[in-house]
C-alpha positions as CSV (number, residue, x, y, z in Angstrom):
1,X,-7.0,-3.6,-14.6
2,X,-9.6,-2.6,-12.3
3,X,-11.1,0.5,-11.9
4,X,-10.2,1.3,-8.4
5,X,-6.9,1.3,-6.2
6,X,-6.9,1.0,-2.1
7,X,-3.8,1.3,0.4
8,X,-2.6,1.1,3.9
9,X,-2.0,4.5,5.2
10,X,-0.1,5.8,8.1
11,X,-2.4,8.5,9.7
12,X,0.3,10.4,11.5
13,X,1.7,10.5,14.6
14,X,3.5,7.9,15.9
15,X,2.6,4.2,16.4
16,X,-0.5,4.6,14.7
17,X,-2.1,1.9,13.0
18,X,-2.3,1.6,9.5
19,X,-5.4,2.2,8.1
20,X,-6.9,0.6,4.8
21,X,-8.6,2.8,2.5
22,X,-9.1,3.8,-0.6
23,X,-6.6,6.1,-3.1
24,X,-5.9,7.1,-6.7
25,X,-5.5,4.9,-9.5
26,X,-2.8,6.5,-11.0
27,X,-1.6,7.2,-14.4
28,X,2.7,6.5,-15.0
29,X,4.1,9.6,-16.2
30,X,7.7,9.6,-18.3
31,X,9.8,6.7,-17.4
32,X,7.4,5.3,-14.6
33,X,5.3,2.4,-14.9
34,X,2.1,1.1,-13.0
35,X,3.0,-2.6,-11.3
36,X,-0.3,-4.3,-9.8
37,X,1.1,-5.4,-6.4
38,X,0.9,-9.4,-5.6
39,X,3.5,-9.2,-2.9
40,X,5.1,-7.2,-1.3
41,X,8.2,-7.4,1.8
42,X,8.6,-5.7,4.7
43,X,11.6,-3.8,5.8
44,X,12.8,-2.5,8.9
45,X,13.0,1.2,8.1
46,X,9.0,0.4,7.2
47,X,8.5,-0.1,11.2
48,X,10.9,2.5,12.3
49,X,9.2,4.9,10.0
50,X,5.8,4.3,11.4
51,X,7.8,4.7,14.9
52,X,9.2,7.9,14.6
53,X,7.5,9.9,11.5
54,X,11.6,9.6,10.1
55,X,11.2,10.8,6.4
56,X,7.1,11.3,6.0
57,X,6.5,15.1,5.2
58,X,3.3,14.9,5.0
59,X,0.0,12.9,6.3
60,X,-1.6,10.8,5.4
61,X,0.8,8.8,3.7
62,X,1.8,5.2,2.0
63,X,5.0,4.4,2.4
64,X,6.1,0.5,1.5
65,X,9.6,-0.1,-0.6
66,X,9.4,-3.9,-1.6
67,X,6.6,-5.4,-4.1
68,X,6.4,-7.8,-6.9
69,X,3.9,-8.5,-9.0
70,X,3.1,-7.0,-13.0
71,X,3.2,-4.5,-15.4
72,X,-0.5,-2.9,-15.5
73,X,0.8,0.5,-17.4
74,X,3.7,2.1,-18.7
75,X,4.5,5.8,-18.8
76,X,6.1,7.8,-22.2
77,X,9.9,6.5,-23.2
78,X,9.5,3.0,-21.1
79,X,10.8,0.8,-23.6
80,X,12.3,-2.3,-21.7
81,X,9.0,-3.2,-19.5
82,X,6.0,-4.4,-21.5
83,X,2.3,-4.5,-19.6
84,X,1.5,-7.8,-18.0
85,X,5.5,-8.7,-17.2
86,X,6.3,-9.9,-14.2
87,X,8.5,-7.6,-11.9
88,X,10.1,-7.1,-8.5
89,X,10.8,-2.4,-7.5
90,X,12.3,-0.9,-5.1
91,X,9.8,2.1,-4.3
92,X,11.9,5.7,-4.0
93,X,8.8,6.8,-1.4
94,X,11.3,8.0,1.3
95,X,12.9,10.3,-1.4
96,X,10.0,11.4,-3.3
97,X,7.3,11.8,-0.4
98,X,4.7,10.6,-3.1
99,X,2.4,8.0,-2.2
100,X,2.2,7.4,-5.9
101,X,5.1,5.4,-4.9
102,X,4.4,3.3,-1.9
103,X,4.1,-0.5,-2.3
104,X,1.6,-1.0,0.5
105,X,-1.4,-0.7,-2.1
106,X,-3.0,-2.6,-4.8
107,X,-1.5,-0.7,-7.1
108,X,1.8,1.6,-7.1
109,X,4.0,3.3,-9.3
110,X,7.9,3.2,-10.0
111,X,10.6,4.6,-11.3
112,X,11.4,1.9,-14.5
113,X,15.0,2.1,-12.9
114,X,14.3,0.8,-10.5
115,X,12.3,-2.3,-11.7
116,X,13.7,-5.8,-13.1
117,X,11.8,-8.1,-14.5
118,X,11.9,-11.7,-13.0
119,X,11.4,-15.6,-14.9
120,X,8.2,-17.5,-14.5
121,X,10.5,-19.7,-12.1
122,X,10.1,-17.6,-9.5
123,X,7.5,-17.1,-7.4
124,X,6.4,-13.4,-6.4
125,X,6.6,-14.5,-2.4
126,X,10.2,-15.4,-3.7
127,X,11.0,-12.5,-5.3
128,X,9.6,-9.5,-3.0
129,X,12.2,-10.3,-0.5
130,X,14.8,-8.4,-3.2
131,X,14.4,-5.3,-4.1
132,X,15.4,-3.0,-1.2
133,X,18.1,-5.5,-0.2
134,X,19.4,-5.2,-3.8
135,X,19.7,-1.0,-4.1
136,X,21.1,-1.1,-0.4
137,X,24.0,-3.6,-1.6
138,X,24.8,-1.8,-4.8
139,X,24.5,1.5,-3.1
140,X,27.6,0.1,-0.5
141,X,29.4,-1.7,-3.1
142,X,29.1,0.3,-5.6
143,X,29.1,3.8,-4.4
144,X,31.7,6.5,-4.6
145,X,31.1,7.9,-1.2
146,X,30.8,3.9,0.3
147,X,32.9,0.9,-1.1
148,X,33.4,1.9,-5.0
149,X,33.9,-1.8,-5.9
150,X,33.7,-2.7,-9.9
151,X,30.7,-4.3,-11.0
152,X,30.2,-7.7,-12.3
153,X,31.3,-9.5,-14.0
154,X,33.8,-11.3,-12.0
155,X,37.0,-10.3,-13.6
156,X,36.9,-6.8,-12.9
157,X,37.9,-7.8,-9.3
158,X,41.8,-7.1,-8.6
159,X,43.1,-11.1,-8.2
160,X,43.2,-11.9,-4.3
161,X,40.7,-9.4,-3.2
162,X,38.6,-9.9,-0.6
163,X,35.9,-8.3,0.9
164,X,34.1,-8.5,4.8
165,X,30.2,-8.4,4.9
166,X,29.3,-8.1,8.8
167,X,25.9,-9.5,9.5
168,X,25.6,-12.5,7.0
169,X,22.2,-13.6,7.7
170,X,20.4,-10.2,7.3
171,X,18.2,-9.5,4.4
172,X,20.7,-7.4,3.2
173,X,23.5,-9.2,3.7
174,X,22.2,-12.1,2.5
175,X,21.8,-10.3,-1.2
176,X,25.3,-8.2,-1.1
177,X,26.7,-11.3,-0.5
178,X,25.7,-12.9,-3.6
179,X,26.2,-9.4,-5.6
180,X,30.2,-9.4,-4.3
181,X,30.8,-12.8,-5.3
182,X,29.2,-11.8,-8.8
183,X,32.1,-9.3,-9.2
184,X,34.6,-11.7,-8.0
185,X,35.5,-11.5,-5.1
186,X,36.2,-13.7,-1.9
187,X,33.8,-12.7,0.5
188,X,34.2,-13.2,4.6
189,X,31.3,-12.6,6.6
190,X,30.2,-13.0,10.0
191,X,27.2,-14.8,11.4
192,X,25.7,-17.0,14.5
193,X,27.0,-20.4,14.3
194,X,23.3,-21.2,13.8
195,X,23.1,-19.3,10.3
196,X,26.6,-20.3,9.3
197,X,25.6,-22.8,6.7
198,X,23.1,-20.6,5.2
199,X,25.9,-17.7,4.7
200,X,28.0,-20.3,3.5
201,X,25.0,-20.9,0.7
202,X,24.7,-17.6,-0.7
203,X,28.7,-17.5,-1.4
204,X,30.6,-16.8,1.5
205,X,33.8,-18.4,1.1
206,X,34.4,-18.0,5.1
207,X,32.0,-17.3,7.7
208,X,32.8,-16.3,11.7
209,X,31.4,-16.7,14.6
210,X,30.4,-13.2,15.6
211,X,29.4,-14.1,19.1
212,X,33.0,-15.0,20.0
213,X,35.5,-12.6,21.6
214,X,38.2,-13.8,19.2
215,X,35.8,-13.1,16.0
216,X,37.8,-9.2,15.4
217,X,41.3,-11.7,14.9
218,X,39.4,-14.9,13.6
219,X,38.3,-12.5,10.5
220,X,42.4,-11.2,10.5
221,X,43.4,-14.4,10.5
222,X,41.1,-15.7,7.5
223,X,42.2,-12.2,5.4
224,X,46.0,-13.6,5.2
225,X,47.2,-13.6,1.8
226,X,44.4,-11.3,0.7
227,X,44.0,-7.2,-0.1
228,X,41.1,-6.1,1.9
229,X,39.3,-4.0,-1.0
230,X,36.5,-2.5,1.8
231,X,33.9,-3.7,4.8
232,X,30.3,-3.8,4.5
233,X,28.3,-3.4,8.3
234,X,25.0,-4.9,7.1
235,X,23.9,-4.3,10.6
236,X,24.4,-1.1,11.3
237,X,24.7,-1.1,15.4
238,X,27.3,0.4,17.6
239,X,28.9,-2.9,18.1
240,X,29.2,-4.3,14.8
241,X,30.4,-0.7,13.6
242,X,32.8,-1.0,16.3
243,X,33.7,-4.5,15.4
244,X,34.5,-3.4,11.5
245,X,36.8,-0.2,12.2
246,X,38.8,-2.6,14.6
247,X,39.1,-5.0,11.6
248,X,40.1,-2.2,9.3
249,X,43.3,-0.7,12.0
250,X,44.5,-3.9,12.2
251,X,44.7,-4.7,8.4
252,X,46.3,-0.8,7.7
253,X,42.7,0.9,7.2
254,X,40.5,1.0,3.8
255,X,36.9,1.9,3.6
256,X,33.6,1.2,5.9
257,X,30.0,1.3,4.4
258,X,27.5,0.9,6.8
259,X,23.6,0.7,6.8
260,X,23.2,3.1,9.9
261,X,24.2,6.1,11.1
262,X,27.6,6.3,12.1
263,X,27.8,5.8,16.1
264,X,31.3,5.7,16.8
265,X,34.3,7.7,15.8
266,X,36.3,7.1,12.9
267,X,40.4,6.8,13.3
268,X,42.5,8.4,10.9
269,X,43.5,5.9,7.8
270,X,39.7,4.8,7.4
271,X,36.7,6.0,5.5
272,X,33.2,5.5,6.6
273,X,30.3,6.5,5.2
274,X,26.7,5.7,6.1
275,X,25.6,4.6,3.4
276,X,21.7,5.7,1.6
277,X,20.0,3.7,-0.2
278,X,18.8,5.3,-3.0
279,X,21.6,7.7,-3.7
280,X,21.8,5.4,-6.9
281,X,18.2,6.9,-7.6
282,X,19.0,10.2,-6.7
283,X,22.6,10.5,-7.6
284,X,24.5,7.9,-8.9
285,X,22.1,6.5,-11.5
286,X,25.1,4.9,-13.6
287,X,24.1,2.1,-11.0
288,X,20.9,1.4,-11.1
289,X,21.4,1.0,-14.9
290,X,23.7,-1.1,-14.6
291,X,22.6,-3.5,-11.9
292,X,18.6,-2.7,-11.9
293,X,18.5,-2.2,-15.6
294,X,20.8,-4.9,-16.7
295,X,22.4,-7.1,-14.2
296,X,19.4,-8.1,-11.8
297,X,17.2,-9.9,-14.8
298,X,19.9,-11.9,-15.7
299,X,21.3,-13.2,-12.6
300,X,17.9,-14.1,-11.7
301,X,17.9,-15.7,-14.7
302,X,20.9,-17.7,-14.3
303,X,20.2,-18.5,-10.8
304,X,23.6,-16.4,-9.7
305,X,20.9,-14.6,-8.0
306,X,19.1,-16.5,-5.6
307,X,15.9,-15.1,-3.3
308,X,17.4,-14.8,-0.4
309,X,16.4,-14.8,2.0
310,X,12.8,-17.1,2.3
311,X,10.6,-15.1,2.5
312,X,8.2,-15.7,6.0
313,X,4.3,-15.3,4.5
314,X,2.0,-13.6,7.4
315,X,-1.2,-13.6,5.2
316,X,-3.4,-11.9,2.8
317,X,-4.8,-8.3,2.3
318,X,-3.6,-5.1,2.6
319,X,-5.0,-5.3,6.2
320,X,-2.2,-7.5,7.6
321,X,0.4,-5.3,6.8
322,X,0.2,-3.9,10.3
323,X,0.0,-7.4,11.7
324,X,3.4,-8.2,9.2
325,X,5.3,-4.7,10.7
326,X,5.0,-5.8,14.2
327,X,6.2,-9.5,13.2
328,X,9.5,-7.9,11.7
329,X,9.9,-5.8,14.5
330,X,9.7,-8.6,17.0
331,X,12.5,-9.5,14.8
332,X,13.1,-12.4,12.4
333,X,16.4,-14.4,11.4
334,X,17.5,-15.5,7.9
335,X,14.0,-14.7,6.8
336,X,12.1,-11.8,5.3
337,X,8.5,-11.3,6.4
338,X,6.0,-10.8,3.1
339,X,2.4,-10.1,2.7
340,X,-0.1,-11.9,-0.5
341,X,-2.2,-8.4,-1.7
């Protein structure tokens, strides 16, 4: 391990470039570990935060949420996570407010709970596209305010359940797919009829057009003969959230987790929550041990998992991160834009 650590760091304000610079080499404390950074993914909350200042309570700051790469240290009672294995976490920076924890720096700390180690199969461009995707879906799914689905394996699904993802080819989407088809059940999703084979890939069992007028009674029509057990907005908009609570009235109501804020009102008979990430870091920890600690490894292993989706490579350094936020901004389909440290 080197002797030295640098980051990119917002400078405050808004729309400020990142700047590259030097920070801390930091020492794990109980239950963290130190992962050198190979990779690591870019979201869209990354971008908006730079935007708007949304979460950052103090300046300068390194904020990041996706990296793979190894073990360089491990803090007092990490027993699982041995130095030099190779990992993908989920930072907790837009909780904690540490930059201890942001992943846009050589090296960055994380909570061991939120870290999974990853086969020598995979590449680390492959697996950075995962890890924020992955506490979003279980956070949905999984969550007693959101869906509060079972967890794998696939026979703790009621038989004939099905569940709706809106917004198949999205990052997110593209992994809570795969993570409700782990706990058994039939998945419907939603996608252009340009990305319907690769929703189809990950799992979907049937996948609508969303740009049709008919989609709202294309997506009834598929649910015949099957208990809605909840609907998952991976998109987040007005429409989409629109779309969903029409789906829900006309199948009797049931529950909506969506990645957003909520934009429209809810009618009596449904629940809908906006759903937070890393409440399963905060809160409902029984989760992240579960599917971080436990389930994540070996569905990767298996290849139930897959890396989904491919990741889109802008370059190398921690100076084209700011180059890599404005190419996911611009927007990207069924990919995930990543940057080589």
């Amino acid at each position: 391990m080197s002797g030295h650590n640098e980051a990119s760091w917002i400078q405050g304000g808004k729309e400020h470039a990142l700047k590259v610079g030097p920070t801390e080499l930091y020492t794990p404390g109980p239950n963290e570990v130190l992962v050198n950074n190979y990779v690591v993914a870019i979201n869209p909350i990354d971008w908006k935060v730079q935007s708007t200042g949304w979460f950052i309570k103090q300046w300068p700051m390194i904020i990041g949420c996706d990296s793979a790469g190894e073990i360089a240290a491990v803090g007092k009672g990490v027993t699982r996570l041995k130095v030099g294995q190779r990992v993908i976490a989920h930072s907790p920076v837009l909780a904690t407010n540490e930059a201890k924890f942001g992943s846009f720096q050589k090296y960055s700390i994380a909570d061991e709970i939120l870290v999974a180690p990853i086969p020598d199969s995979i590449t680390f461009e492959e697996a950075t596209v995962l890890p924020s995707a992955l506490t979003t879906s279980f956070a949905g799914l999984f969550g007693q305010k959101n869906l509060r689905l079972p967890y794998p394996p696939a026979g703790n699904a009621p038989p004939g359940s099905a569940l709706l993802i809106w917004g198949g080819s999205t990052s997110i989407a593209s992994v809570a797919i795969q993570v409700a088809v782990a706990a058994g059940y039939y998945v419907l999703s939603t996608a252009s009829a340009h990305n319907m084979d690769y929703v189809k890939s990950l799992g979907a069992s049937a996948v609508l057009d969303h740009r049709k007028d008919t989609v709202v009674g294309d997506v009834v029509a598929a649910l015949e003969g099957k208990q809605l057990a909840g609907v998952y907005d991976a998109v987040g908009t007005k429409d989409s959230q629109e779309y969903c609570i029409e789906v829900l009235q006309k199948v009797g109501g049931g529950r909506l987790a969506t990645v957003l804020d909520l934009q429209v009102p809810v009618p009596e008979g449904i629940q809908a929550n906006s759903l937070f990430a890393l409440s399963i870091y905060l809160e409902e920890r029984d989760i992240s041990d579960a599917m971080w600690r436990r389930w994540t490894s070996e569905a990767l292993a298996n290849g139930s998992l897959k890396c989904k989706p491919d990741p889109l490579v802008i370059g190398t350094g921690l100076d084209k991160i700011q180059e890599a936020l404005d190419r996911s901004k611009a927007g990207v389909s069924a990919a995930k834009v990543v940057v080589k440290l």
